[in-house]
C-alpha positions as a Python dict, from the first residue, in 0.01 Angstrom:
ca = {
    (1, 'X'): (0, 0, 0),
    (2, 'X'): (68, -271, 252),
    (3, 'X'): (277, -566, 25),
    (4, 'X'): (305, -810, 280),
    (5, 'X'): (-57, -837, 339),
    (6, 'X'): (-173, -828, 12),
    (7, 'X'): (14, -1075, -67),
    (8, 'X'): (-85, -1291, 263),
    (9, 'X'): (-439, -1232, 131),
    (10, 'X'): (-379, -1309, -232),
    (11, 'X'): (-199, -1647, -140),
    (12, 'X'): (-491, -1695, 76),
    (13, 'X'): (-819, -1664, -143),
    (14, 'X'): (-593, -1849, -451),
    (15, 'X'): (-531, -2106, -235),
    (16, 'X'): (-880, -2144, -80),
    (17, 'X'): (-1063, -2137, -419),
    (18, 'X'): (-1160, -2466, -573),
    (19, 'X'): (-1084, -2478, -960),
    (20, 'X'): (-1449, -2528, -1089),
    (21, 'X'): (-1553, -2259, -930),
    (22, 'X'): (-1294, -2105, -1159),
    (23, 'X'): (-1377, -2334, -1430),
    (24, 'X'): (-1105, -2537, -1454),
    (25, 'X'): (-1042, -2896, -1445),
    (26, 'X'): (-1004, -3115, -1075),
    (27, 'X'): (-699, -3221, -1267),
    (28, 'X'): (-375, -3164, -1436),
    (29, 'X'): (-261, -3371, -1704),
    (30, 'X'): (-451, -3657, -1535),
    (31, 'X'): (-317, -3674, -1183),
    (32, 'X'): (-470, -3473, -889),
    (33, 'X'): (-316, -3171, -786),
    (34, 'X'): (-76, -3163, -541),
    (35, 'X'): (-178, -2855, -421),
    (36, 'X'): (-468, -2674, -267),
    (37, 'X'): (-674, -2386, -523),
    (38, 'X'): (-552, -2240, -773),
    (39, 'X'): (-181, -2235, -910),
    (40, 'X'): (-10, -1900, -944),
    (41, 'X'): (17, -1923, -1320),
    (42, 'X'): (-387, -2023, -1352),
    (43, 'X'): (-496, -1735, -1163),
    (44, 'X'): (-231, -1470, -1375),
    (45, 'X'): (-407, -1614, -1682),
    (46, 'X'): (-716, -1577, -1551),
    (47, 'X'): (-653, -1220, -1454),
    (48, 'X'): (-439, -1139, -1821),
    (49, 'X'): (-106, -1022, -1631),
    (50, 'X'): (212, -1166, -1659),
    (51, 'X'): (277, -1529, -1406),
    (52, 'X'): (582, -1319, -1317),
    (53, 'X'): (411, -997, -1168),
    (54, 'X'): (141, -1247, -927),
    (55, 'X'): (405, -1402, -812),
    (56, 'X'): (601, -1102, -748),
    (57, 'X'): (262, -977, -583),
    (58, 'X'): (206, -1280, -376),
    (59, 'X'): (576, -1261, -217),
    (60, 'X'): (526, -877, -148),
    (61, 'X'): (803, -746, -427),
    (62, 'X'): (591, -585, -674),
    (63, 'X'): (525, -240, -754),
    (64, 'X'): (179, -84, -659),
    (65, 'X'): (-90, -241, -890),
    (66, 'X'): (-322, -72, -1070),
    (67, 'X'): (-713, -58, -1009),
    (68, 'X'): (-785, -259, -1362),
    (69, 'X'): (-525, -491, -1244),
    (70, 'X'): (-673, -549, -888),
    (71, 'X'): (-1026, -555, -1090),
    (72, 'X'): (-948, -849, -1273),
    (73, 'X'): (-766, -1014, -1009),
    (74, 'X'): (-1080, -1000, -808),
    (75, 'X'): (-1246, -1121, -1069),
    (76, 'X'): (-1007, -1433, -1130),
    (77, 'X'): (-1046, -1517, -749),
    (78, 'X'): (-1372, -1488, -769),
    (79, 'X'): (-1400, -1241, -445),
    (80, 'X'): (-1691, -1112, -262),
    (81, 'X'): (-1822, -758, -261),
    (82, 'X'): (-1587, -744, 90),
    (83, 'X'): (-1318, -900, -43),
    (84, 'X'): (-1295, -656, -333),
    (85, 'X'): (-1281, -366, -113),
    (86, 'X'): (-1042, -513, 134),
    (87, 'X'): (-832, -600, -174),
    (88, 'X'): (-864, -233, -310),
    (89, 'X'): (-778, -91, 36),
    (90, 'X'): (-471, -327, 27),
    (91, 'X'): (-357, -171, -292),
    (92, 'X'): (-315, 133, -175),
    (93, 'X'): (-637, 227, -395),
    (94, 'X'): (-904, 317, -143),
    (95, 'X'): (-839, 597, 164),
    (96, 'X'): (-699, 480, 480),
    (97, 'X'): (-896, 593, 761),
    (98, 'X'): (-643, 743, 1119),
    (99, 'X'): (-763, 631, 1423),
    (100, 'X'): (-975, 950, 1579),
    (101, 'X'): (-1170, 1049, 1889),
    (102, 'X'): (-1397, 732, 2025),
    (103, 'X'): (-1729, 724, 1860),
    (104, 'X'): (-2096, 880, 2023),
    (105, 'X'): (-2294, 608, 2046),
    (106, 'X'): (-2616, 736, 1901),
    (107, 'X'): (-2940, 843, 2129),
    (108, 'X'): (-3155, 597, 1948),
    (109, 'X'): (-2946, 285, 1967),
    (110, 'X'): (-2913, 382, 2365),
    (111, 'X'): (-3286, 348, 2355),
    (112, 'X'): (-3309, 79, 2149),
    (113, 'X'): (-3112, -145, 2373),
    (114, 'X'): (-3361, -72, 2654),
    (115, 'X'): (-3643, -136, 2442),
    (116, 'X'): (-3529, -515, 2304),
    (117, 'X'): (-3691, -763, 2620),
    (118, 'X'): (-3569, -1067, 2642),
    (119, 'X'): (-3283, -964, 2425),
    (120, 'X'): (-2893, -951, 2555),
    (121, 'X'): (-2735, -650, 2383),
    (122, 'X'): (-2391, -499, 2352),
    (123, 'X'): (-2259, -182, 2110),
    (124, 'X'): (-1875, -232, 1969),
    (125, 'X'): (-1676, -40, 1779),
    (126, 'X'): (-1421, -168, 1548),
    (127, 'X'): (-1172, -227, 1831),
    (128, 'X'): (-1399, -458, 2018),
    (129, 'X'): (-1440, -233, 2225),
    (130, 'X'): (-1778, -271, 2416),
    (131, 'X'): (-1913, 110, 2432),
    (132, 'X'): (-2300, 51, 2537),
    (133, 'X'): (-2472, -261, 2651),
    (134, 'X'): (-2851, -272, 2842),
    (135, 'X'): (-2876, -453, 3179),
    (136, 'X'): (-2991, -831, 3057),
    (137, 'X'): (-2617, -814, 2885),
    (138, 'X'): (-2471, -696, 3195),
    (139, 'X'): (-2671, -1025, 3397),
    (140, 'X'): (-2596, -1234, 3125),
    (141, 'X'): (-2221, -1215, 3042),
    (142, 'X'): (-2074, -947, 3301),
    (143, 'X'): (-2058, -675, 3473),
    (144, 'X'): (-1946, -423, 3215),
    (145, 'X'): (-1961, -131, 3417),
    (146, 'X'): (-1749, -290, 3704),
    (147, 'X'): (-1446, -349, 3452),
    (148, 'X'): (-1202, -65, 3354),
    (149, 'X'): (-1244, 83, 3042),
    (150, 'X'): (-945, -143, 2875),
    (151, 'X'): (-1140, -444, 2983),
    (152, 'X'): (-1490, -425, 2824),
    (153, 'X'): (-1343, -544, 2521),
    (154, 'X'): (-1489, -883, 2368),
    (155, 'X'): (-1169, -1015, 2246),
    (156, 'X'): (-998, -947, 2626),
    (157, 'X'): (-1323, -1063, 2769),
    (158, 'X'): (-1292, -1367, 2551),
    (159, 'X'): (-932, -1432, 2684),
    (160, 'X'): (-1014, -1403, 3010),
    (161, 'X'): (-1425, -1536, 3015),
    (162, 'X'): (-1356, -1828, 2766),
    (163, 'X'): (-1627, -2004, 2666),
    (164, 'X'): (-1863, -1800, 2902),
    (165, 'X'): (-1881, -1512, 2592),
    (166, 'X'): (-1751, -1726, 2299),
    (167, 'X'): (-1801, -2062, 2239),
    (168, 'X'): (-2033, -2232, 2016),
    (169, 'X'): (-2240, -2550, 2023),
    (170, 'X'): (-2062, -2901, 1878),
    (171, 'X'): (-2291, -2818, 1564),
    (172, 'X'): (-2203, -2437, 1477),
    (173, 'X'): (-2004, -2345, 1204),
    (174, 'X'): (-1830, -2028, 1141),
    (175, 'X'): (-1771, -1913, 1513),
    (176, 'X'): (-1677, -1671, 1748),
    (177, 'X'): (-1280, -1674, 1681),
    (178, 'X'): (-1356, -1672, 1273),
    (179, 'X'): (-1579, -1348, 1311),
    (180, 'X'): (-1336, -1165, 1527),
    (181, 'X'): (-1076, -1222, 1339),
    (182, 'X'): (-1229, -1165, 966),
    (183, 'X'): (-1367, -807, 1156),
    (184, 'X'): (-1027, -729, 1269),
    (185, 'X'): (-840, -755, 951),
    (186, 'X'): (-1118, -574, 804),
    (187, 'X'): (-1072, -276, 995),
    (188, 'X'): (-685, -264, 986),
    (189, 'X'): (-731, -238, 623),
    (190, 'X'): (-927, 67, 672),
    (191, 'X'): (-683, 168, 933),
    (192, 'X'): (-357, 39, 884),
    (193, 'X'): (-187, 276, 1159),
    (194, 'X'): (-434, 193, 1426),
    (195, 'X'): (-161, 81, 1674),
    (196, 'X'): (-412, -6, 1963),
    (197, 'X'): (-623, -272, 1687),
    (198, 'X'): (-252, -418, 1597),
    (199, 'X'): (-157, -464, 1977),
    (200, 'X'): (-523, -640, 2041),
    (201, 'X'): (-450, -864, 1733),
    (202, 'X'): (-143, -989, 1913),
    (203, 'X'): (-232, -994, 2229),
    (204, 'X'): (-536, -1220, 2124),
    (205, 'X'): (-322, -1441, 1889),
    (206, 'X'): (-165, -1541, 2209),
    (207, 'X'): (-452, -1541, 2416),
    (208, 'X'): (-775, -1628, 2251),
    (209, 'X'): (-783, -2041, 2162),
    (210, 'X'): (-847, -2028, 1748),
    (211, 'X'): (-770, -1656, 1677),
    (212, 'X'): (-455, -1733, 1582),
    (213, 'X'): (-590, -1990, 1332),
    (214, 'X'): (-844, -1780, 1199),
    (215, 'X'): (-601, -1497, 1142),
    (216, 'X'): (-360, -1676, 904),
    (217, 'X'): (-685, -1757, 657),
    (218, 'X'): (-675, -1353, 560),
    (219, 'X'): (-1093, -1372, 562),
    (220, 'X'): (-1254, -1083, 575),
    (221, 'X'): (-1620, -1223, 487),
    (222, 'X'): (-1852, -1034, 703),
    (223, 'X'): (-2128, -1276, 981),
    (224, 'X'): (-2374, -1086, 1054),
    (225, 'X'): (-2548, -1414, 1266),
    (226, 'X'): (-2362, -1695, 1471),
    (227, 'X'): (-2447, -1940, 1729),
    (228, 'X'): (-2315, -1873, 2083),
    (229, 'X'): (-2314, -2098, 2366),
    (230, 'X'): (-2351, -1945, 2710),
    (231, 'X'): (-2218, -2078, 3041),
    (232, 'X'): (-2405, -1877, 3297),
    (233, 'X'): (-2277, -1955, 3663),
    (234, 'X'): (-2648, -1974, 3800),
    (235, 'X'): (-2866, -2061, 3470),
    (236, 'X'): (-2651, -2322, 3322),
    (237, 'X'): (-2639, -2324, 2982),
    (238, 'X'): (-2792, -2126, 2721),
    (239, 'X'): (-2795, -2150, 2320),
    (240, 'X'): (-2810, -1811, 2169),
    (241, 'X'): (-2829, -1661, 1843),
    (242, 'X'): (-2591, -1368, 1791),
    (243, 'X'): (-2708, -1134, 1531),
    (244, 'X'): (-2508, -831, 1448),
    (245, 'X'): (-2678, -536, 1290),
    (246, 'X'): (-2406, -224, 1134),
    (247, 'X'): (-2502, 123, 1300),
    (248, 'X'): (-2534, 302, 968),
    (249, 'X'): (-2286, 626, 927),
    (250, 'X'): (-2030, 505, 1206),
    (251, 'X'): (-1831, 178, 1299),
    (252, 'X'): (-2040, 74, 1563),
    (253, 'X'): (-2220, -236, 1555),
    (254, 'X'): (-2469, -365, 1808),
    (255, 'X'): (-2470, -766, 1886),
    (256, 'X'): (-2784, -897, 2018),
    (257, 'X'): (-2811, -1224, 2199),
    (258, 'X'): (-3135, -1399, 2210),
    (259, 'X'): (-3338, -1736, 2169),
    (260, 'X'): (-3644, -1868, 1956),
    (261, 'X'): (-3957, -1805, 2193),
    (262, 'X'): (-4057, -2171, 2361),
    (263, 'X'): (-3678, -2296, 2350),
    (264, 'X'): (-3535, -2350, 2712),
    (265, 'X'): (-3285, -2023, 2652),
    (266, 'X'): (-3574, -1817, 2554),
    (267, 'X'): (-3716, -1915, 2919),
    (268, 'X'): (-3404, -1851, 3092),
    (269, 'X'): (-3338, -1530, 2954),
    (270, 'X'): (-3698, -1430, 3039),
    (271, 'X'): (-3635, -1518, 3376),
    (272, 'X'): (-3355, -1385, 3418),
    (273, 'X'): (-3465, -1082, 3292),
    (274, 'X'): (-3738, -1054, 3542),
    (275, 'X'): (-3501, -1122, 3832),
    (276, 'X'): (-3362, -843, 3731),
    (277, 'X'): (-3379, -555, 4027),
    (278, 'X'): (-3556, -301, 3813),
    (279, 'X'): (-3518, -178, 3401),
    (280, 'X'): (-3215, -32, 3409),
    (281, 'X'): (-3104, 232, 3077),
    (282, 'X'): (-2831, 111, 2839),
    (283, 'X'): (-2485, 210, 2972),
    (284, 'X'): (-2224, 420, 2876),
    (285, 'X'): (-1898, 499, 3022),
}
């Protein structure tokens, strides 16, 4: 059981919940609330435990919690599907996964990425690491396979690339630094002794504009689709969709970049896809 992030993540969600969506009045007494969400005593109520114990749970002094008790706090929050698993994992009630040998990247996703045209395409694990990526990635962001291994990482490449591999247009919502983040925690939660993931949190806390931000809100939502925004030093800009599809049976995930046929990025991807030398097969270190 990790306390102090439970309780980070409790505070969190209570905090970030409006109270209809709990069913309960904009106001107390007749004045506005002086605080954001939900008070500690509304959601111990709503949950049928003690205001004593939540609050105990929220400041990281409570004994473990049992799995109807983390049921019906879930419930009182109002959490997601994720949410109630990350929760559960918190609690000590779900099996935390040890680091272990680096993942195979499967045969068909290899030819998959070859196989995508006009498509930019990466394979991460749940380090960031990037593990696979086809040649129109390569042209597009970098050089993958001229970096050492440490480096083809998307939060380092962030850090160092800026908004080359992570910015979003003026209109996006939801961005780069709020899906790295809510992955991150995610996966710690699953691996709480992963030492490497915990130094990479850091390290991009201090390093990665908005991370830091996005950290402290505890989300672990998952976005499977963003919009990216592309500086490429002889195209100019491009505005992508980034879609990110779950390899099923492993922690990979691949993260396609591409554009709605007839847009200008869908052009300059085509193009620079045929400038391309000759197909080259997805990469692997």
């Amino acid at each position: 059981m990790d306390k102090r992030e439970l309780g980070g993540f409790l505070r969190a969600r209570r905090e970030a919940l409006r109270p209809a969506d709990a069913g309960l009045p904009a106001r107390s007494g007749g004045r506005a609330r002086r605080t954001p969400g939900l008070r500690r005593e509304e959601v111990a109520d709503l949950a049928g435990v003690s205001v004593s114990y939540y609050e105990r749970l929220e400041q990281a002094r409570a004994p473990r919690p049992s799995p109807q008790v983390i049921d019906a706090i879930g419930r009182a929050l109002s959490l997601s599907g994720a949410e109630r698993a990350h929760l559960s994992r918190l609690a000590g009630h779900a099996p935390s996964a040890r680091p272990g040998p680096a993942e195979q990247v499967p045969p068909g996703v290899l030819t998959l990425l070859d196989r995508l045209g006009p498509v930019a395409a990466y394979v991460c694990d749940d380090r960031h690491d990037i593990v696979a990526w086809n040649g129109l990635a390569a042209a597009l962001v970098t050089d993958f396979g001229a970096l050492p291994p440490a480096e083809r990482n998307v939060l380092r490449l962030a850090a160092r690339l800026g908004g080359t591999v992570c910015s979003a247009p003026p209109e996006a919502t939801g961005g780069f630094e709020a899906q790295a983040a809510a992955q991150s925690r995610e996966a710690l939660s699953r691996r709480p002794h992963d030492s490497a993931l915990r130094r990479l949190v850091g390290e991009s806390a201090e390093r990665v504009p908005g991370f830091a931000a996005e950290w402290r809100r505890h989300d672990v939502r998952p976005r499977t689709t963003l919009r990216k925004r592309v500086d490429h030093a002889e195209l100019g800009v491009l505005d992508l969709d980034s879609q990110t599809l779950a390899v099923p049976g492993s922690d990979l995930r691949v993260v396609m970049l591409s554009a709605e046929p007839g847009t200008p990025a869908h052009e300059k991807l085509t193009r620079l896809q045929l400038r391309l030398m000759a197909p080259e097969p997805a990469s692997r270190p």
